[in-house]
N, C-alpha and C positions, 0 to 999 in steps of 0.2 A: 875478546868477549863483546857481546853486542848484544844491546839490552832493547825490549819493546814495550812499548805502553800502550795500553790501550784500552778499553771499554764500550761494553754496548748501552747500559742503559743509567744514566749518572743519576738517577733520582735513587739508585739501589746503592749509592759510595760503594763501588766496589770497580777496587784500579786492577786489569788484571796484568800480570807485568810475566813476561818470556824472557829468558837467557840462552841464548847459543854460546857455547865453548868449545873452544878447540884445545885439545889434550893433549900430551905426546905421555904414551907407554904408563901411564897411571891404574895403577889397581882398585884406587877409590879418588873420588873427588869430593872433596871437604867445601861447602859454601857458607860462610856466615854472614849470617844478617846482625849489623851493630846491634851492640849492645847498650848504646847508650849515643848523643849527640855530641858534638862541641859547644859550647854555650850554655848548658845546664851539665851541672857537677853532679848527676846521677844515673844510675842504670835507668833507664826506658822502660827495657822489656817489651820492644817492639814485635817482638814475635806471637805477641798476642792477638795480633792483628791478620795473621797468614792464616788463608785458607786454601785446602787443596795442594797442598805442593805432588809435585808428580815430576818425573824424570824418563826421556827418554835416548835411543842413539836415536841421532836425529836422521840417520842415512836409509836405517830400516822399519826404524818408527817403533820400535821393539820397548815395551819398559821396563826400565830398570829398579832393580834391587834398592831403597831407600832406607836409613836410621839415622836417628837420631843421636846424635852423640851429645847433648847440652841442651837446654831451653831454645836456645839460636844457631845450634849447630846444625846442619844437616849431610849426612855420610850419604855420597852415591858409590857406589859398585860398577864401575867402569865397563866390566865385558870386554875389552879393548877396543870401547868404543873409541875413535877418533876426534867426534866432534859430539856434543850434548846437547840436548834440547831441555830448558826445565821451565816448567809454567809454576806459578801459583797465584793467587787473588789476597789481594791487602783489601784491608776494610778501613776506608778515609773517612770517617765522622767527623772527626775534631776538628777543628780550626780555631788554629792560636800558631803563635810566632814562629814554632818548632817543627808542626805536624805536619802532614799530609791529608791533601782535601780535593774530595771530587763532590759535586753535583752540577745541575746544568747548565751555571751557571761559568763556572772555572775550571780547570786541572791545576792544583797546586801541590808540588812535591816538594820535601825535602829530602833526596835522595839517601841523606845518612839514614832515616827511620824505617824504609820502605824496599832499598835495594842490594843483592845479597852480593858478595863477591869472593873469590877464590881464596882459603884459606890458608893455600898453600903455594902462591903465587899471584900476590896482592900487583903489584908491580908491573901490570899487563895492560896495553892498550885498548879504548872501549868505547865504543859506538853507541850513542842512545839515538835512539829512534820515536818519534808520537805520534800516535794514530788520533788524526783531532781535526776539529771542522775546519774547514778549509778556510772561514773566514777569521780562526783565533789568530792573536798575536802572543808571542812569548816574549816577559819580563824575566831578564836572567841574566848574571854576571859572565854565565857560558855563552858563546859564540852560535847558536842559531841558523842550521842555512836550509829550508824547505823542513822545518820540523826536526832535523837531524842535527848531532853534532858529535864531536868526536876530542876524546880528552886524552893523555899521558897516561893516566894513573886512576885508579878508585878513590885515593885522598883526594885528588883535584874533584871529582864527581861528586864527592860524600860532602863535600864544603863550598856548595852551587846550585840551591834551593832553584826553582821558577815556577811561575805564574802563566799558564795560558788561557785565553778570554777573549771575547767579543769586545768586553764593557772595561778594558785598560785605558786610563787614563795617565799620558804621560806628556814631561816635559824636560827642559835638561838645561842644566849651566855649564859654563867650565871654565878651570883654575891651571894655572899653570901647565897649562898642555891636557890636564883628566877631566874625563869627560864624567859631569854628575848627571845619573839619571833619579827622577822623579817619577817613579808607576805608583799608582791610587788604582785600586781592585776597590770597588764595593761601591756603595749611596753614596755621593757625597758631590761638593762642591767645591773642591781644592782651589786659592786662587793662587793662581802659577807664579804672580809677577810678584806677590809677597813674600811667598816658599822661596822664591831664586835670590831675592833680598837677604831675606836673614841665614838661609842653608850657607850662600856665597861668603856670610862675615864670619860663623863661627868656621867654616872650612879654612878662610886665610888662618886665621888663629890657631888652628891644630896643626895648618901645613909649617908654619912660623915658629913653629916649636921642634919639630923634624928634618924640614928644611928640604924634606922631598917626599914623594908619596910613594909605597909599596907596591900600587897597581896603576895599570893605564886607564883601566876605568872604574867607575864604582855606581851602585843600585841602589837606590833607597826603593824597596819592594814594601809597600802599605795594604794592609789588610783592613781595609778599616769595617767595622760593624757595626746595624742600628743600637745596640746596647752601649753599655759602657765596659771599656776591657783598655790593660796596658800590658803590653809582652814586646819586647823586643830582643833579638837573637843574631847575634853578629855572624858573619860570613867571610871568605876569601876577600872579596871584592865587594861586598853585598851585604846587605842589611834586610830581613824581614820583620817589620814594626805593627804587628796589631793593637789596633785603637776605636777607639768607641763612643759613645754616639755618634754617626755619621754627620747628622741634623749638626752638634755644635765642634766641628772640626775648628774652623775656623774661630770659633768663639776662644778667649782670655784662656780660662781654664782647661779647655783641653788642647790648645792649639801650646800651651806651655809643656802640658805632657809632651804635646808633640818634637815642637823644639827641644825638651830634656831628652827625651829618650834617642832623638836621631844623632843629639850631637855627642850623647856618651856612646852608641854604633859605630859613627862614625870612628873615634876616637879608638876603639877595639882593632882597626884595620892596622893601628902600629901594635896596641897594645893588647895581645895575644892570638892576636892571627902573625903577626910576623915578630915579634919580640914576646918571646913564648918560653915559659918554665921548663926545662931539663927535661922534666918527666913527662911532658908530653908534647915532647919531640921524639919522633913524630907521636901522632895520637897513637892510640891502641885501641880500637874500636871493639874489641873483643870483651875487656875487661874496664875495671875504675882505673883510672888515670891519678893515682893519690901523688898530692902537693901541699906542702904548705905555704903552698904563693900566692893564693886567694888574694890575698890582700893589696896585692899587686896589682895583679889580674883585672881584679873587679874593683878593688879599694882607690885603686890611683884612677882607675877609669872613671867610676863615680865622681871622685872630687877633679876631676878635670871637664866633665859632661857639663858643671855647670859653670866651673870657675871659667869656659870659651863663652859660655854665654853672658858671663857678665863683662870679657875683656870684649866683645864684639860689639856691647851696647845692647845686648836684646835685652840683658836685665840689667837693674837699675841697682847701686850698690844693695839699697835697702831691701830690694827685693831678693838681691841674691844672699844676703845675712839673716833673713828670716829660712830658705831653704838648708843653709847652715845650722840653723838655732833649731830647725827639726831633727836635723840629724843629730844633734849634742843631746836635744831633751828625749828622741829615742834613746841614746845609750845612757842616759842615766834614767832610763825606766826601766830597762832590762837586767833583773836579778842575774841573771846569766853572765856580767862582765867578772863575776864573783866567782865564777865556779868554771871559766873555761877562755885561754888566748885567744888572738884573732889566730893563732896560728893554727893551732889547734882546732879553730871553727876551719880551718882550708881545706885540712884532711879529713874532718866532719861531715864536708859538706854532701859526701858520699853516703854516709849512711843516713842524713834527714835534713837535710839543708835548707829545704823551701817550703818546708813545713814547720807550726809552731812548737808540735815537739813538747815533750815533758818541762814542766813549771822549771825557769830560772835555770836551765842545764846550758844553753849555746849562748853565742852571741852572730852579728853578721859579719862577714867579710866584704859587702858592700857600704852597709854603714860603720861600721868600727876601722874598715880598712880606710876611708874618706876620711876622718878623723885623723887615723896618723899618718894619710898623706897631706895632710894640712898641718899636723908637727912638724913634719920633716922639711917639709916647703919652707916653712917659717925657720927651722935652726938652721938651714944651710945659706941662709937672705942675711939672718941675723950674725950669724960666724963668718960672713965669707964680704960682711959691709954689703952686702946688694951685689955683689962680682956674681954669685952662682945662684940658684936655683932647684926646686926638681924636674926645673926644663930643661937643665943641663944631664941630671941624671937620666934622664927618659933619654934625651939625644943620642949620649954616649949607650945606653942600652939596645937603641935602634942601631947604631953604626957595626958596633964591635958585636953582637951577636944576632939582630933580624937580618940585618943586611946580609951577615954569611953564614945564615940559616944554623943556627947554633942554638940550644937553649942555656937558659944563666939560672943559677943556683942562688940560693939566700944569700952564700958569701959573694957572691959578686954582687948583688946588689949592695950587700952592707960596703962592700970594699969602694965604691963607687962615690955611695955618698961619703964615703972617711976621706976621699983623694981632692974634694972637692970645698972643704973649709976646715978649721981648726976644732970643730967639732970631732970628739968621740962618740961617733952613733952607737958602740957594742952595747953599752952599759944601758942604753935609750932600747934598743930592741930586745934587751933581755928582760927589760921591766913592762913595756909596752907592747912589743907583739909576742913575744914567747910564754911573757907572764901578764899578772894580770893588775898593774899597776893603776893607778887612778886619773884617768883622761882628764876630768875635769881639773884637778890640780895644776897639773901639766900644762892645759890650755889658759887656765888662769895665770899660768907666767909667762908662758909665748907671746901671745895675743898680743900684749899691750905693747911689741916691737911693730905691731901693726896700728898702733893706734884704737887696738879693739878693746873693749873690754866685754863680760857673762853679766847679767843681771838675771836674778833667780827670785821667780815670782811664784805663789801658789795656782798649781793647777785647777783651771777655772770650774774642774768636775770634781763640786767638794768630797765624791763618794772616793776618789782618789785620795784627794788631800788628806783627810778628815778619818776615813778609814782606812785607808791603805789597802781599797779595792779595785780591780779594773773590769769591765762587764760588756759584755754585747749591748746592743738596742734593746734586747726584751730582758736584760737584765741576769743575764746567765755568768758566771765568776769566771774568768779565764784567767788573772790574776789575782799574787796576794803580795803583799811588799815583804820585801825579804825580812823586813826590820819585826814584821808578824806572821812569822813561817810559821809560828808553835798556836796559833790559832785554831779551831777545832773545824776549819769551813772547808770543804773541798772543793776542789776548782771542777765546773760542770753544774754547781748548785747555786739554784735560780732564785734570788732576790723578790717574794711575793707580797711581802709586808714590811712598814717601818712605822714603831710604836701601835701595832695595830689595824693599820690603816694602808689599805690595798693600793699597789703600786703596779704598774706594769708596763714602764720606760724610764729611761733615765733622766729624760725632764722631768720627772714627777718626782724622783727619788732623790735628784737635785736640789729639788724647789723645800720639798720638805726637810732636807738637812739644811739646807740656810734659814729655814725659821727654828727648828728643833735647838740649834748651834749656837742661837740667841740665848736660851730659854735653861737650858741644861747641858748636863757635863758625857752623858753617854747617850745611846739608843739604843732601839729594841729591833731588830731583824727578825723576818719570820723568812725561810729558809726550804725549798723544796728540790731533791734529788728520787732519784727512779722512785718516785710512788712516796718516798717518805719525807713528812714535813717534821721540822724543828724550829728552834729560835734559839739566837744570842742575842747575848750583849755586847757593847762595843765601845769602848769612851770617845768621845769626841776630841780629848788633849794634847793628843797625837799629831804630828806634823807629817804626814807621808809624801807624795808625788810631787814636786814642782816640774814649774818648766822654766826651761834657760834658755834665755833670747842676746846672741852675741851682738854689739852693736858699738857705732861710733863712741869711742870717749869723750867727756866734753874737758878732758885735762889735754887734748892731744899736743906736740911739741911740732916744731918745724920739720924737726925727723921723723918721729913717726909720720907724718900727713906725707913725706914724698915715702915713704916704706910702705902706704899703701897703695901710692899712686901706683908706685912699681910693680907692686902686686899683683893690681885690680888690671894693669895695665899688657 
């Protein structure tokens, strides 16, 4: 199969892409375009993007008979023809981590959202071809030679995003024989010799945990844009990172998203591109890929994205226990850890995962999964005297199943950490991932084997604290604390008055509940939804939101301070 790209006029985003195939004796040719990516847990629906599909034999130019069998399917009627010709046009507007992007400035493809392949013979060798100005350069984990390359299979192609462009910006380190590349697409002022500094420390520390890397080379591909945006999408070999504002790349704050997001990427290159769930091995591009190893997946890659950047030195303990103390005071704001497992959020993540979704129903499999990969980390330190880890458990998951392309099931992971200290983990994951057991407790007994201890403060936004509200900037309800579910206020309804007196942000709504909170025991909300206005009441006696900040104890013992060092280290 040999596939072409091409375009005439990139201000119109529109990629037109041709497939030749070669048949033997088929009556129909079945082509599907995925249904969904690797690296986001949901259907796409990328065939909302196909325009014009058409089918011909390529020998007589004759066209053929075309249906549709599915949203993504398409039935061609052979004729016995030999070889096929099929055109159609994608329409590339988006640009974000995932998509496919033309204007005339780039070509950026992700091949899984954009290119169709044989339904019925997946398994077939395949030429891509680009028809592109002769002065672009192409960033891409795929091998490149005059615009052409040529791959094994459609999984290798569907998982080898690239970038071609006038205005790449690139540079490269390397670690133990792999070669890192650095490409910056967009505005910006990357400075190379700091990227190669801190990419270099967190890289030893994830290689140091594995002990060898899955590929010979690897791509950090940056999209970066004048606004502000975070999307990051892991690859074979290859990482595509969009980031935003261009103007403060380099600056504190987003140069941290930056550092966070590349070294959790990175980290994905063991942990589910090659050390991958049962069920999607291989993928199924056709359909949901349902699992309940999210938490794995996304949950141990999260809490390892940052816990490299604190063993490498980019962050400072303090700095990395405050990004910890977000993730804890998220899940104790989310009504949701009440009404649904991380596990159960894995196989969720399918029907609404990345969206917020009806009041208190999910929880995350990035943040809750990070959570009890920092239980786990901690009882297997604390059962095993400091012997074991879950660097050991990730190792032995890389060895005995990436390495020989296998996927592991929940019992193998629970069997792994049972092999590995005198802990019983079954009775730990029946209450904490399958159920829905109370993290904060749990963390309140672990911790302090680190010398850590939770300090539980009121949430600084008294309309939290105080009323057990959460709100947009203009003031719109998106929450209600569980503890006042039977409250008469529905979530979508906009905050316009308090005691009277007209409000229209949350500094203002703020300011007047810390004088009201002096003075009196309730308040008066005035209340507007589709066209109609109301008012309650509310007592102010109520204790709802706090936040929880994990941090040094100042009781720590000789033990605990080397159980952190070990940790941290």
């Amino acid at each position: 199969m040999k596939y072409t790209l091409s375009y005439t006029n990139a201000k119109r985003n529109t990629l037109k892409v041709e497939l030749l195939i070669e048949i033997k004796n088929q009556k129909d040719l079945n082509l599907q375009l995925p249904s969904w990516r690797p690296g986001r847990y949901e259907l796409g629906n990328f065939a909302k993007n196909v325009i014009d599909f058409n089918a011909f034999n390529a020998k007589t130019g004759r066209a053929l008979n075309v249906k549709k069998q599915t949203k993504d399917l398409w039935c061609i009627e052979t004729k016995q023809a030999k070889q096929i010709r099929v055109s159609y046009y994608y329409y590339a507007k988006d640009l974000n981590a995932g998509s496919t992007f033309l204007n005339e400035d780039q070509l950026y493809v992700n091949p899984v959202n954009c290119l169709m392949y044989n339904a019925d013979y997946k398994e077939a060798s395949i030429e891509l071809e680009l028809k592109i100005p002769k002065n672009y350069k192409i960033a891409s984990g795929l091998n490149f030679k005059k615009n052409k390359v040529k791959v094994a299979d459609f999984d290798t192609l569907a998982d080898h995003p690239f970038i071609a462009s006038d205005q790449l910006q690139c540079d490269t380190y390397e670690y133990k024989g792999v070669k890192f590349y650095l490409w910056f697409m967009g505005i910006c002022a990357p400075d190379f010799k700091k990227l190669k500094k801190d990419f270099m420390a967190f890289t030893k520390v994830q290689y140091n945990i594995f002990k060898s890397f899955p590929f010979n080379d690897y791509h950090f591909l940056f999209q970066i844009k004048p606004t502000f945006y975070y999307h990051g999408v892991e690859h074979l070999n290859s990482t595509v990172i969009c980031l935003g504002p261009g103007y403060d790349l380099m600056h504190k704050n987003t140069y941290d998203e930056l550092m966070g997001v590349s070294a959790h990427e990175l980290f994905h290159a063991w942990n589910i591109k090659t050390i991958r769930p049962i069920e999607m091995m291989p993928y199924r591009f056709e359909q949901e890929n349902y699992s309940t190893l999210g938490y794995v997946a996304e949950g141990v890659t999260t809490y390892y994205g940052d816990l490299c950047l604190l063993r490498s030195k980019y962050f400072s303990l303090d700095e990395y226990l405050k990004l910890l103390s977000k993730s804890l005071t998220r899940h104790m704001h989310n009504g949701g850890t009440q009404h649904m497992s991380v596990s159960e959020a894995s196989f969720d993540t399918w029907l609404d995962g990345y969206v917020k979704g009806v009041p208190n129903r999910k929880v995350s499999i990035y943040n809750e999964g990070s959570l009890i990969a920092l239980l786990c980390d901690v009882l297997l330190r604390k059962h095993s005297k400091n012997k074991k880890s879950l660097d050991d458990v990730l190792k032995i998951l890389y060895d005995d199943f990436g390495k020989q392309q296998q996927g592991y099931a929940q019992k193998d992971y629970t069997n792994i950490l049972n092999s590995l200290s005198s802990f019983n983990f079954k009775p730990f994951f029946q209450k904490f991932v399958e159920g829905k057991g109370n993290y904060l407790k749990e963390l309140e007994k672990q911790l302090p084997h680190l010398g850590l201890e939770i300090k539980k403060t009121p949430s600084e936004h008294l309309y939290e604290f105080l009323l057990g509200l959460k709100t947009t900037k203009d003031l719109k309800i998106t929450d209600v604390h569980t503890k006042d579910e039977e409250l008469p206020i529905s979530i979508g309804a906009q905050i316009t008055h308090i005691n009277h007196l007209k409000i229209s942000d949350q500094k203002s709504l703020n300011g007047w509940l810390a004088l009201f909170a002096k003075k009196a025991s309730d308040v008066t909300l005035g209340l507007q939804l589709e066209g109609k206005t109301s008012e309650i009441q509310l007592s102010l006696a109520n204790k709802f939101y706090h936040n929880y900040a994990i941090v040094v104890s100042s009781k720590r013992s000789k033990s605990t301070k080397t159980n952190l060092q070990l940790w941290s280290n």
